[in-house]
Backbone as CSV, one residue per row, in Angstrom:
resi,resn,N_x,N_y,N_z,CA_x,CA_y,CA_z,C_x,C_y,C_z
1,UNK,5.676,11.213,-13.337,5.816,10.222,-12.271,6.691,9.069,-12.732
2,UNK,7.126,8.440,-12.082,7.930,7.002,-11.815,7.083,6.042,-11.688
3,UNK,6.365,5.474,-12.520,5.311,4.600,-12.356,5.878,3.104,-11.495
4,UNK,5.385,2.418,-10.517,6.084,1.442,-10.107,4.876,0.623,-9.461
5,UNK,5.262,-0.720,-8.416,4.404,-1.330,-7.820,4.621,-1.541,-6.522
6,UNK,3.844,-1.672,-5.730,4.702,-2.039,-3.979,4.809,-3.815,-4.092
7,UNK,5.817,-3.917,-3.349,5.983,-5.574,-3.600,4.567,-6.433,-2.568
8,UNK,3.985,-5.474,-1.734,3.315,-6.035,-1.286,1.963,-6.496,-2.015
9,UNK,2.035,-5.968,-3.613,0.807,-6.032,-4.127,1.250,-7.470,-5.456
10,UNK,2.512,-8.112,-4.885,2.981,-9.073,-5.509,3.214,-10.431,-4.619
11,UNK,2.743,-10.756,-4.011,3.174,-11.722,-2.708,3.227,-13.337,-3.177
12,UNK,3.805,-13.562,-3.127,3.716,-14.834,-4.033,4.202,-15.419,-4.944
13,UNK,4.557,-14.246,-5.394,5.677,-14.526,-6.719,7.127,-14.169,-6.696
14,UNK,7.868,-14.816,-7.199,9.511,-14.682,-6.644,9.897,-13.235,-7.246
15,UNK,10.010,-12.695,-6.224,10.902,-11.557,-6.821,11.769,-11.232,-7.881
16,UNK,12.754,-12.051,-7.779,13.809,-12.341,-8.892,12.881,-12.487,-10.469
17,UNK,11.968,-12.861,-10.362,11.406,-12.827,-11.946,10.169,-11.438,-11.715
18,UNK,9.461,-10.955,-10.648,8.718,-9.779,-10.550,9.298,-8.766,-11.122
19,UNK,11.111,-8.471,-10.574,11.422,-7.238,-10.871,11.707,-6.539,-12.480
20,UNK,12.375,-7.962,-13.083,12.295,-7.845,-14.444,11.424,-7.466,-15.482
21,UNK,10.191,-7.997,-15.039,8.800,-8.163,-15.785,8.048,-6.692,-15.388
22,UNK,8.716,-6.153,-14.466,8.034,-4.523,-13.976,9.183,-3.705,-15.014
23,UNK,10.190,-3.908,-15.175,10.903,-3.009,-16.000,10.893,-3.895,-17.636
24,UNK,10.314,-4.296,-17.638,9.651,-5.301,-19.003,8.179,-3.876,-19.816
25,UNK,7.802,-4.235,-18.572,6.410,-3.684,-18.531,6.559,-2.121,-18.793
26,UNK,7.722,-1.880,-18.236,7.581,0.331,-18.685,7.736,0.637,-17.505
27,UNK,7.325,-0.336,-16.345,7.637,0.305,-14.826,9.039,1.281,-14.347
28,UNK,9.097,1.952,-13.973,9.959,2.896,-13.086,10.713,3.099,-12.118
29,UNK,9.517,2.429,-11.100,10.229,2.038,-9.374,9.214,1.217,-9.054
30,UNK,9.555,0.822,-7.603,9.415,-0.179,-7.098,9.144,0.224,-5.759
31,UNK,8.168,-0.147,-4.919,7.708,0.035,-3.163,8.565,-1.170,-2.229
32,UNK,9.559,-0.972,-1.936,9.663,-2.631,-1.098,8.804,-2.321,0.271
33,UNK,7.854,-3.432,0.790,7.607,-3.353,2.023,8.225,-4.624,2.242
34,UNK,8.930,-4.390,3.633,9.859,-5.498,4.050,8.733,-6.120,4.736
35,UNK,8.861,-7.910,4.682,7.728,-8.173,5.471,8.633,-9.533,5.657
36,UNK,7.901,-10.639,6.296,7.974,-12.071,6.956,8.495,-12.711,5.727
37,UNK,7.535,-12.395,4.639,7.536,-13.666,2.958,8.667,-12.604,2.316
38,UNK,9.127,-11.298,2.229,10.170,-10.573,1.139,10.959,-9.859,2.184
39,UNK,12.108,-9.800,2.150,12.944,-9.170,2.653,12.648,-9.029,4.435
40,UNK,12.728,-10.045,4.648,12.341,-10.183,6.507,13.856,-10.105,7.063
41,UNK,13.392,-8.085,7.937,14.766,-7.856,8.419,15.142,-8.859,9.860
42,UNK,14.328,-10.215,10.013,15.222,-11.216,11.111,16.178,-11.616,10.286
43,UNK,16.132,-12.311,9.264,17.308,-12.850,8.726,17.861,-12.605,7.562
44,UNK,17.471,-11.301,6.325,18.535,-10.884,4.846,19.377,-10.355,5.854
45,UNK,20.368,-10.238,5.184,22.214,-9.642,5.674,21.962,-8.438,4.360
46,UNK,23.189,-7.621,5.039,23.095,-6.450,4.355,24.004,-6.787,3.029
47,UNK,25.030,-7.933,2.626,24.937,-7.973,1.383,23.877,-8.625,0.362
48,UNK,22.699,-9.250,0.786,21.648,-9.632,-0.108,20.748,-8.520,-0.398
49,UNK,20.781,-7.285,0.845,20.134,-6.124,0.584,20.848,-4.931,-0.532
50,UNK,22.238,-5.320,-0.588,22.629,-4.474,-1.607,22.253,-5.118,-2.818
51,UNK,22.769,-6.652,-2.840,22.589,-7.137,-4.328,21.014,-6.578,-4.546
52,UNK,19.529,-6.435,-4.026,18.582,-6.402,-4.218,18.714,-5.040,-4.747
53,UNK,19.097,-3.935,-4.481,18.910,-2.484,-4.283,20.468,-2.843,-5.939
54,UNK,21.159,-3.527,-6.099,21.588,-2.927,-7.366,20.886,-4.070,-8.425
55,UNK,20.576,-4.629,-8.302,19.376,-5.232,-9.616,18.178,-4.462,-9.784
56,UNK,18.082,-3.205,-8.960,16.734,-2.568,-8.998,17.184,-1.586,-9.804
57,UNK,18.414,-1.520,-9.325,19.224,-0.067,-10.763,19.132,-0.453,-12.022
58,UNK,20.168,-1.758,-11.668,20.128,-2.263,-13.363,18.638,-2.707,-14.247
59,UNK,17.965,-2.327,-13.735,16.618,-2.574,-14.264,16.019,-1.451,-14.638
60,UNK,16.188,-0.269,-14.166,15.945,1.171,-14.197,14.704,1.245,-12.908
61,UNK,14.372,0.575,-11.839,13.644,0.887,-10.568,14.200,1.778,-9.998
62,UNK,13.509,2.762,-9.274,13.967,3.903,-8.079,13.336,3.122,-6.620
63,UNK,14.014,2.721,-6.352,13.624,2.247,-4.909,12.842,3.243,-3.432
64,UNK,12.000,3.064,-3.386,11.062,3.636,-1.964,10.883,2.359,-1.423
65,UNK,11.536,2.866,0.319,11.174,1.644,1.275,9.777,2.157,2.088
66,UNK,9.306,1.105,1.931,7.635,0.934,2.535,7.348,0.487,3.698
67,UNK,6.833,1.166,4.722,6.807,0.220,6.311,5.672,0.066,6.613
68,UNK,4.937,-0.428,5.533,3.656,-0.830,5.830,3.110,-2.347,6.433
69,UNK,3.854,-3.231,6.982,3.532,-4.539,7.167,2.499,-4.797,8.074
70,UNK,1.975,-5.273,7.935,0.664,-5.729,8.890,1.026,-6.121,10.361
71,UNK,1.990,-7.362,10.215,2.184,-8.067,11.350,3.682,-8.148,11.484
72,UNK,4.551,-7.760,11.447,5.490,-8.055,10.940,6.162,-7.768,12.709
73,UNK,5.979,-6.883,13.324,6.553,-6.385,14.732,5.946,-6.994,15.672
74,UNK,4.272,-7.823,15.828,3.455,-8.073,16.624,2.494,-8.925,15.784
75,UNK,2.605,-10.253,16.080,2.025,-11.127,15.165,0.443,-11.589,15.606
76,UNK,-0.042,-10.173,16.640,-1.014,-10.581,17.000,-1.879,-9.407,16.664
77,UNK,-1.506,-8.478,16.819,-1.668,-6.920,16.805,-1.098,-6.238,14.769
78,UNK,-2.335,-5.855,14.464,-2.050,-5.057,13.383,-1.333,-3.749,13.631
79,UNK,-0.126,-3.446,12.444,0.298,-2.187,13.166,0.672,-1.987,13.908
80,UNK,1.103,-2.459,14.777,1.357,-2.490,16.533,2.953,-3.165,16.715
81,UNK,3.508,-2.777,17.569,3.257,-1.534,18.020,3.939,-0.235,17.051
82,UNK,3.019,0.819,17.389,3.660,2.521,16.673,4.322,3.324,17.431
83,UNK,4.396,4.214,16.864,5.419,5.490,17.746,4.984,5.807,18.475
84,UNK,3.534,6.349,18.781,2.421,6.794,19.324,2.183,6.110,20.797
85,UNK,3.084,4.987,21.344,2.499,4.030,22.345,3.238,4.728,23.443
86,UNK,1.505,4.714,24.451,2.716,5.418,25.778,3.213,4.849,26.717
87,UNK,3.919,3.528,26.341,4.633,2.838,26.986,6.017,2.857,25.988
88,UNK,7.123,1.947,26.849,8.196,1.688,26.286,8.177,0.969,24.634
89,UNK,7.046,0.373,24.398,6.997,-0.661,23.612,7.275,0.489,21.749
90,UNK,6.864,1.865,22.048,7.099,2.585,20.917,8.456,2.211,20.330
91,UNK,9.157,1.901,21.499,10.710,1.788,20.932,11.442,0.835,19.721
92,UNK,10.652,-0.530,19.962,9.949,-0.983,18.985,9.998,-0.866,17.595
93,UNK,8.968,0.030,17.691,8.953,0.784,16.313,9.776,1.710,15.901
94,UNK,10.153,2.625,16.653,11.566,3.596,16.277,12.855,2.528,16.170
95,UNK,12.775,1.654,16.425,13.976,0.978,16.238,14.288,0.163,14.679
96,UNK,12.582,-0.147,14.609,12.349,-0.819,12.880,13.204,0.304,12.504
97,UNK,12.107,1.412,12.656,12.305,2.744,11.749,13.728,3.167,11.157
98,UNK,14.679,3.105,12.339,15.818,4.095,11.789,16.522,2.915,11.535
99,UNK,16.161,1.504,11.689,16.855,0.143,10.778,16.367,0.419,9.405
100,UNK,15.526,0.711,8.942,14.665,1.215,7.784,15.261,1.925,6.975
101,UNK,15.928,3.310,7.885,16.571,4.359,7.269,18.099,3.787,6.793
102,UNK,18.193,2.965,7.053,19.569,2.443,6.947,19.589,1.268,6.106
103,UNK,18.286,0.478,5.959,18.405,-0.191,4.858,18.315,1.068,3.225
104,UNK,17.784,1.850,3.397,17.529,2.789,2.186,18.873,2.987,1.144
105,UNK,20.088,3.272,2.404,21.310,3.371,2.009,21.475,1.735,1.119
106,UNK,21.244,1.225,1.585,22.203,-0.176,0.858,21.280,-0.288,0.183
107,UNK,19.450,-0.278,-0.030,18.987,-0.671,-1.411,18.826,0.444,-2.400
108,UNK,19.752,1.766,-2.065,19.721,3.143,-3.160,18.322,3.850,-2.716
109,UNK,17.664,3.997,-2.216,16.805,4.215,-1.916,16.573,6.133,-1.174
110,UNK,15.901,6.758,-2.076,15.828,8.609,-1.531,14.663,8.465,-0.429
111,UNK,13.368,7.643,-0.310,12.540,8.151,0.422,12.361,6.576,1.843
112,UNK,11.779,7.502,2.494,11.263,6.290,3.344,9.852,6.608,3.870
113,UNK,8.831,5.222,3.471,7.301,6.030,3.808,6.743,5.133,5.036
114,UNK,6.284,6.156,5.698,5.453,5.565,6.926,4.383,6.166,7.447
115,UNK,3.452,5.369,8.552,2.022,6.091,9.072,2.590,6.436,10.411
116,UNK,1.387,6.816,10.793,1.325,7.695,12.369,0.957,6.010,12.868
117,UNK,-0.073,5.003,12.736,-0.195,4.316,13.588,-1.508,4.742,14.312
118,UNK,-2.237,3.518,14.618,-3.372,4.065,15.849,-3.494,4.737,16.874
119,UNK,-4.344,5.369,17.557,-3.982,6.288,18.789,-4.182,5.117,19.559
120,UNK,-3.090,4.641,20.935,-3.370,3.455,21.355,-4.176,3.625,22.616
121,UNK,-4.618,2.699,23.181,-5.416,2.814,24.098,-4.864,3.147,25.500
122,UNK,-4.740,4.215,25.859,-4.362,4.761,27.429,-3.576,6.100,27.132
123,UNK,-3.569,6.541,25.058,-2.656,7.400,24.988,-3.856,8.566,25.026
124,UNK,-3.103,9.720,25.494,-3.680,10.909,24.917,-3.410,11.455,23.661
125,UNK,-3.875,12.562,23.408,-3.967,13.472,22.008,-2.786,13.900,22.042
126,UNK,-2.912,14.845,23.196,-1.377,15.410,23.752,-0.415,14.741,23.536
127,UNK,-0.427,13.634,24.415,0.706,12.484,24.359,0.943,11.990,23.245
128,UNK,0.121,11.920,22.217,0.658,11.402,21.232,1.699,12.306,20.195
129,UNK,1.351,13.459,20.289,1.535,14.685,19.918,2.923,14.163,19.835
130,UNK,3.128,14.504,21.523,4.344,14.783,22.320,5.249,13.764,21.593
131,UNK,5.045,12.559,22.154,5.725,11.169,21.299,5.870,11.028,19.719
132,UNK,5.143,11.560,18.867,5.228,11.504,17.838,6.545,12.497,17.339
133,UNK,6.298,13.776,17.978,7.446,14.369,17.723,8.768,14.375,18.340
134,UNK,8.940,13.553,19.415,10.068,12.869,19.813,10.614,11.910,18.891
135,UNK,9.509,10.603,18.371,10.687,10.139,17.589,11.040,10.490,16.194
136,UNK,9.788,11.666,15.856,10.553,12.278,14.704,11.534,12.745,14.524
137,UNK,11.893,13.425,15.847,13.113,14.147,15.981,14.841,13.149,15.690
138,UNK,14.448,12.272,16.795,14.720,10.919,16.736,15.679,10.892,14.801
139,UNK,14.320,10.017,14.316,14.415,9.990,13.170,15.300,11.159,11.942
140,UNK,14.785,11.979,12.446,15.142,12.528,11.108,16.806,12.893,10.972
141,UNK,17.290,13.324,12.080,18.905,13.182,11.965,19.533,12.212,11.365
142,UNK,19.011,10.808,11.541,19.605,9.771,11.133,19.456,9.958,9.558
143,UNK,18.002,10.425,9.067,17.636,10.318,7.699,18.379,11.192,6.794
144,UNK,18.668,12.430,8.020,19.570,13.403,6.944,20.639,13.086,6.766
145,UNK,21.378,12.099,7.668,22.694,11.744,7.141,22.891,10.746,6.007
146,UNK,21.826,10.098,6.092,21.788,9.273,5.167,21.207,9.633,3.865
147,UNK,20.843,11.098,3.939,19.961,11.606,2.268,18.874,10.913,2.103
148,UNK,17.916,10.828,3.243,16.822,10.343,3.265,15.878,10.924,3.639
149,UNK,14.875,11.346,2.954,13.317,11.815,2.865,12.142,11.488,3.816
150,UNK,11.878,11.520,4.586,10.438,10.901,6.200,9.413,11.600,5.154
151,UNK,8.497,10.207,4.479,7.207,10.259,4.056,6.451,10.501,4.694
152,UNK,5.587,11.411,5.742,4.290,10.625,6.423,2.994,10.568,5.434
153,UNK,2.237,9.277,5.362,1.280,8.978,4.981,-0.193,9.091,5.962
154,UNK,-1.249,9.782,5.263,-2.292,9.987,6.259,-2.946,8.949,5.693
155,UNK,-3.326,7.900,6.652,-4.271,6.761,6.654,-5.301,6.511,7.493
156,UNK,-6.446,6.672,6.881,-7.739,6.380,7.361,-7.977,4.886,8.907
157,UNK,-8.413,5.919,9.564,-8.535,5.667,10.850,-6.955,5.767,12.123
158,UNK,-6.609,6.138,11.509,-4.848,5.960,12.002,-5.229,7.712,12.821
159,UNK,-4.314,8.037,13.509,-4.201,9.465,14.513,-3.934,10.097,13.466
160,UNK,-3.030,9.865,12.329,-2.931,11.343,11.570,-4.309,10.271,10.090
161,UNK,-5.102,10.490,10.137,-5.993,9.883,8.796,-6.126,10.280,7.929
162,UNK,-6.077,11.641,7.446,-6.232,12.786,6.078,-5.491,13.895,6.158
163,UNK,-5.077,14.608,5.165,-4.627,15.373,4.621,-4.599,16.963,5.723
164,UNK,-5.678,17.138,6.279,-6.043,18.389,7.434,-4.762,17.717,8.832
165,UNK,-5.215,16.752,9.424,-4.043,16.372,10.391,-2.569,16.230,10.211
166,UNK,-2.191,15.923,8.760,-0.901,15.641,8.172,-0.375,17.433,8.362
167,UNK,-0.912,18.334,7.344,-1.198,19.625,7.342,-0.534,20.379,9.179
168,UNK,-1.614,20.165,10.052,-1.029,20.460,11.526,-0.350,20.102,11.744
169,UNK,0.495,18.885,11.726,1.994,18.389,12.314,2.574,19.158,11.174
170,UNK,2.550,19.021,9.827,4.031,19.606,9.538,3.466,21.327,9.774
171,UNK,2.492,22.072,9.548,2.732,23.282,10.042,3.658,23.743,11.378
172,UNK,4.016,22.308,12.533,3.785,22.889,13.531,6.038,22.785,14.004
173,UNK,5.899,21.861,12.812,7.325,21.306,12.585,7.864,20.935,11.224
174,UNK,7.976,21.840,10.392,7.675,21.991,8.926,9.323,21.122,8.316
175,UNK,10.033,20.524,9.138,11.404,20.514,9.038,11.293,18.545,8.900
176,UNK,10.525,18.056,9.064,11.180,16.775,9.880,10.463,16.254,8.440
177,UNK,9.286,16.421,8.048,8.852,15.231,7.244,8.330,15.647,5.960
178,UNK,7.660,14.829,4.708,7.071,15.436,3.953,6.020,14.120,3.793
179,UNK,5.182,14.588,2.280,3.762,13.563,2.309,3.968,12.812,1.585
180,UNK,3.218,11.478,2.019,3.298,10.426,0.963,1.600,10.510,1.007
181,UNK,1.233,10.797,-0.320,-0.256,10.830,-0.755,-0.253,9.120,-1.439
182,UNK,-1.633,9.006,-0.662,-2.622,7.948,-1.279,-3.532,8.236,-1.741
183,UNK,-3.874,8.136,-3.519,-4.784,8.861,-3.628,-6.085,8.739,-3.640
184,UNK,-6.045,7.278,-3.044,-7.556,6.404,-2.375,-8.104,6.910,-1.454
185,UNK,-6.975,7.370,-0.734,-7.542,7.339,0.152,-8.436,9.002,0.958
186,UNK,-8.022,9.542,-0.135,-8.641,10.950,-0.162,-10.073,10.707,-0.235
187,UNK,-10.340,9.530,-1.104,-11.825,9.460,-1.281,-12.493,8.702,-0.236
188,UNK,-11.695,8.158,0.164,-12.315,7.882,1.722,-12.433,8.571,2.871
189,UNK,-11.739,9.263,2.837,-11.797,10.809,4.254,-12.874,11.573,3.482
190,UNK,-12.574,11.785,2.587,-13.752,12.644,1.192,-13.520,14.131,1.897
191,UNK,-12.323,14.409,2.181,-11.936,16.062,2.214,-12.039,16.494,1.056
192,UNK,-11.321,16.516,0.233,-11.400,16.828,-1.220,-11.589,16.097,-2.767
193,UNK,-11.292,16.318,-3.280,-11.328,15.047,-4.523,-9.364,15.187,-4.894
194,UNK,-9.499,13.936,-5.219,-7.504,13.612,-5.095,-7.208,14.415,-6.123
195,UNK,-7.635,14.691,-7.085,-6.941,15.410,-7.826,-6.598,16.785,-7.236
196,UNK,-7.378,17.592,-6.328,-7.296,18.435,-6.001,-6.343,18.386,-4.869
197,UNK,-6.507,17.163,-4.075,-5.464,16.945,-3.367,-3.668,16.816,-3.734
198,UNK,-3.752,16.731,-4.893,-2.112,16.412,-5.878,-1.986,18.388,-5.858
199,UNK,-3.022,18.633,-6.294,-2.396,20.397,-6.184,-2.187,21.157,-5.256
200,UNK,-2.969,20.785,-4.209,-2.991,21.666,-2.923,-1.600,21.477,-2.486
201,UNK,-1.197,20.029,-2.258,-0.536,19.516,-1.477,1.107,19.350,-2.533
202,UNK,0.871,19.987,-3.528,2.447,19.306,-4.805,3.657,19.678,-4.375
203,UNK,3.833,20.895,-3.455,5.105,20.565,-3.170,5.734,20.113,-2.198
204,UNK,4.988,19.410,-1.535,5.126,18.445,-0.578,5.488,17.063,-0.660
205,UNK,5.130,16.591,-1.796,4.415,15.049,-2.135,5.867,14.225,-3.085
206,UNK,6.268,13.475,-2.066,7.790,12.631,-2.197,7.612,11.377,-2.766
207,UNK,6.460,11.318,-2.253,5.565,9.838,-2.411,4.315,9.609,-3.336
208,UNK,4.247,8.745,-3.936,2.782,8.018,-4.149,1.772,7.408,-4.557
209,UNK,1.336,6.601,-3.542,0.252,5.595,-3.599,-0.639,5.746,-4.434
210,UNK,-0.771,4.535,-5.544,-1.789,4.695,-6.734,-2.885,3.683,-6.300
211,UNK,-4.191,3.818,-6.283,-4.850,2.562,-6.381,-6.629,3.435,-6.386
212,UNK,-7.334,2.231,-6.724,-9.124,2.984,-6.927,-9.339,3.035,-5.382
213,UNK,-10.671,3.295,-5.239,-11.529,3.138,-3.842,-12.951,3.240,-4.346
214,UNK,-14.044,3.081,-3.479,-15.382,3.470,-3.251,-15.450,4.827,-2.140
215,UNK,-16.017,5.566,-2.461,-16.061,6.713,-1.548,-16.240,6.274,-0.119
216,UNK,-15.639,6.629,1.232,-15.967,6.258,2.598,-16.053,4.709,2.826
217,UNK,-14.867,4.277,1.608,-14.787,2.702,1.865,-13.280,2.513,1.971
218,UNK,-12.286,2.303,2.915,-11.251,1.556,3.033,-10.559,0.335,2.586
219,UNK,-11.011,0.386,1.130,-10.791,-0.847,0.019,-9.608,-0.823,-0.760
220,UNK,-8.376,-1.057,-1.333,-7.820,-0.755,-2.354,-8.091,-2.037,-3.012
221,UNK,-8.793,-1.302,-4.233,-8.903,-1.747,-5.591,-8.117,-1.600,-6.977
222,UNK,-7.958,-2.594,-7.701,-7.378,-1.931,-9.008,-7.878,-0.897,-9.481
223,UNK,-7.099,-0.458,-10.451,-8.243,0.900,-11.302,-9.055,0.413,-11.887
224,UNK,-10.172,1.503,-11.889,-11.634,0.906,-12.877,-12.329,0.402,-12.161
225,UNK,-12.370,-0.358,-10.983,-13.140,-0.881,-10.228,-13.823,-0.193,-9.065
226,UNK,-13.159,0.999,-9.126,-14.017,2.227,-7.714,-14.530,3.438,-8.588
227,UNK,-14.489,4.347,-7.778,-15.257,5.251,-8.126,-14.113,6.738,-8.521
228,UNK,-13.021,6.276,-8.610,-11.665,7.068,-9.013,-11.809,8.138,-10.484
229,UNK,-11.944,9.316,-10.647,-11.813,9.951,-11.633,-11.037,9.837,-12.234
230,UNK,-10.697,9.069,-13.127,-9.216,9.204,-14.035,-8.521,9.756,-14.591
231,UNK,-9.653,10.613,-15.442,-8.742,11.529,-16.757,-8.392,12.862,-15.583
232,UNK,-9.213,13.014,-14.607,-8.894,14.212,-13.913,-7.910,14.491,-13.102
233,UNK,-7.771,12.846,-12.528,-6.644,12.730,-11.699,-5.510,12.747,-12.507
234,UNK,-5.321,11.519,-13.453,-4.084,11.651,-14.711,-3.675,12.614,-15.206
235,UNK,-4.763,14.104,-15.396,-4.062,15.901,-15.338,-3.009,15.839,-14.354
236,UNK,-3.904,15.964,-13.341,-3.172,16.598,-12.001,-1.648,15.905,-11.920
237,UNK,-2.094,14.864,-12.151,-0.715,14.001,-11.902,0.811,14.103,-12.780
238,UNK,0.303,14.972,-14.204,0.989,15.448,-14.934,2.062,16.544,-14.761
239,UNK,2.011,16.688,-13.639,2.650,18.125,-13.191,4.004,17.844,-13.356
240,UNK,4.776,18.491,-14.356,6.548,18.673,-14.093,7.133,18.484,-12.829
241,UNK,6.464,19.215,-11.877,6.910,18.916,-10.636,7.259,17.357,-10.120
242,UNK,6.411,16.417,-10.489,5.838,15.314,-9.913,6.819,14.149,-10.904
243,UNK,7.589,14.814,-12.131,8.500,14.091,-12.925,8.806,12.781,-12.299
244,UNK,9.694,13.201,-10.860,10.589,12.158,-10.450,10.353,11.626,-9.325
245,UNK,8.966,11.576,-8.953,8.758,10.822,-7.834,7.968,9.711,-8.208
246,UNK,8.100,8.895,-7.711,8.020,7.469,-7.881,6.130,7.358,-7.004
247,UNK,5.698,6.194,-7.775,3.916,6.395,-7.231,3.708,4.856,-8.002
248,UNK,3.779,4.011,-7.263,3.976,2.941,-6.872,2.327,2.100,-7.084
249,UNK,2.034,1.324,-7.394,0.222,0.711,-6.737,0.484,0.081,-6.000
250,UNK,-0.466,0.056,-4.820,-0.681,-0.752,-3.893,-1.946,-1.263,-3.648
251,UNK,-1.876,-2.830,-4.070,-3.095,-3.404,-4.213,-2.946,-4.768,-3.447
252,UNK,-2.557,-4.854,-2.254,-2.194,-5.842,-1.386,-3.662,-6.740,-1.300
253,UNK,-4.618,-6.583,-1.591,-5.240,-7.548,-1.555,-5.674,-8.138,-2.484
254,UNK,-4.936,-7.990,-4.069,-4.809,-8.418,-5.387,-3.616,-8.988,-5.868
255,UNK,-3.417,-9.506,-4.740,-1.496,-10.048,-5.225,-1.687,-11.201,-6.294
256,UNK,-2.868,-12.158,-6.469,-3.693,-13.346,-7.053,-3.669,-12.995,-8.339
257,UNK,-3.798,-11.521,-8.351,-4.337,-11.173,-9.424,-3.102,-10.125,-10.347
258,UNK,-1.830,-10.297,-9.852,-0.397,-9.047,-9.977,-0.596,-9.138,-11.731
259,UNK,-0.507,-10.839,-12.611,-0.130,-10.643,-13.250,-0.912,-10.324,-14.566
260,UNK,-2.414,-10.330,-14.145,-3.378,-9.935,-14.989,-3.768,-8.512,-14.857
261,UNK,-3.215,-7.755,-13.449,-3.574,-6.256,-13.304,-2.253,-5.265,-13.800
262,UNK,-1.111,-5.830,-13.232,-0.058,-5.236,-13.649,0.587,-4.648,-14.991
263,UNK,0.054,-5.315,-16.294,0.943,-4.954,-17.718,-0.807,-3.812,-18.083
264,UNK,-1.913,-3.816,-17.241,-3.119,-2.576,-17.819,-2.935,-1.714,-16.992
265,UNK,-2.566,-1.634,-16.067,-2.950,-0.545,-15.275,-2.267,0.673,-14.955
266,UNK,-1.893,1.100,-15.863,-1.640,2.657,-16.303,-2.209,2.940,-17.445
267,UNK,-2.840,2.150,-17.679,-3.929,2.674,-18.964,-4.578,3.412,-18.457
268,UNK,-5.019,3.668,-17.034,-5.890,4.029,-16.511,-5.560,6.022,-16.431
269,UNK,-4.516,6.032,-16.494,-3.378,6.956,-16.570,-3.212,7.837,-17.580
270,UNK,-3.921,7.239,-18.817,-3.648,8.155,-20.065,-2.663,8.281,-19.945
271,UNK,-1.759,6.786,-20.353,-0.397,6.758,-20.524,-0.045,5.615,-21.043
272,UNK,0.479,5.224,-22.366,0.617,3.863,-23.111,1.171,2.469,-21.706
273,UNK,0.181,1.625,-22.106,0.172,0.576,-21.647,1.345,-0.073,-21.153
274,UNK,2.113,-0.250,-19.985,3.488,-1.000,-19.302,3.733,-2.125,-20.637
């Protein structure tokens, strides 16, 4: 793996000295989630997005763009609006999206990771279906021109939430996307145990999300603090396959805490200390 951090699990601290201190540390790559406080696509220009995307080289970071922002589209509404909406307002979000795909190009960037989004209220199953694979379709032309990768991430409580729903969309359209595993969050759906999830799922997996959990708890924690198997997962995770993909932590609600969690936590890894 590409050991790295999402910037969202750094909030607070100036970038310009974060990125150094991650390739200080042994880090690899780097998660940008563009948000309001880092890289807010109302106002960077696309030459501050290149300078960002080539200081991430010269540092040795592999860049994955992250579209995880809370509020960032709807400052009232989490998440909101998604692809999934059966009104006009999806557009919205397909519009972040393939702005997304196009920042990737200017910050060097192979993958781009995103969720399904809530099922919204007035949508159907069907309909969401339907819409979801419209703007995948949407999407992914743009991504292939650009040599870009469509992560989908299954997130707990979201329309696609685990690993079985992720599974049916791409069975059903095996062309458009691949997985970005969280491996928290396995233990919160509690389909399988993540390690088992890194094998089932390995040649799929473009992406991914490092962080602990409590079983059937929607927490990200540092490591050591949940109920995360380590040495078992740190096998699995060993796979040749898995060399060059980048697996990032995301601990957005430990940003307080970046610079006391950040230089241990691949110890956790059975892997010398960042």
């Amino acid at each position: 793996m590409l050991l790295g951090f999402n910037s969202n699990s750094f909030v607070g601290q100036p970038w310009q000295e974060v990125l150094p201190k991650l390739a200080g540390w042994g880090y690899q790559a780097v998660g940008l989630t563009p948000d309001q406080g880092f890289l807010d696509p109302r106002y960077i220009r696309p030459d501050e997005l290149r300078q960002v995307g080539k200081i991430c080289q010269q540092l040795g970071l592999k860049v994955v763009v992250e579209t995880g922002a809370r509020f960032l589209l709807d400052e009232e509404r989490k998440h909101r609006p998604n692809l999934l909406e059966p009104d006009a307002s999806h557009q919205i979000r397909l519009k972040f999206m393939r702005h997304m795909v196009e920042w990737c190009d200017l910050l060097g960037a192979e993958v781009l990771s995103f969720w399904s989004g809530v099922l919204p209220e007035g949508q159907t199953e069907e309909g969401a279906e339907l819409q979801f694979f419209r703007c995948m379709e949407n999407l992914a032309g743009l991504a292939k021109r650009y040599g870009v990768t469509l992560a989908l991430e299954p997130e707990p409580g979201h329309w696609v939430e685990n690993l079985d729903d992720w599974a049916r969309l791409q069975k059903l359209r095996p062309n458009l996307f691949e997985l970005c595993l969280d491996i928290g969050h396995v233990l919160v759906t509690q389909e399988c145990q993540p390690e088992e999830a890194v094998q089932d799922y390995l040649p799929h997996i473009v992406n991914l999300h490092l962080d602990d959990m409590n079983r059937g708890v929607h927490r990200h924690l540092p490591p050591g603090e949940g109920e995360m198997d380590w040495p078992k997962l740190a096998k699995a995770l060993s796979h040749p396959d898995l060399a060059e993909v980048p697996a990032c932590w995301e601990l957005s609600r430990d940003s307080a805490r970046f610079l006391e969690i950040a230089p241990r936590a691949n110890e956790y890894l059975n892997l010398n200390a960042p």
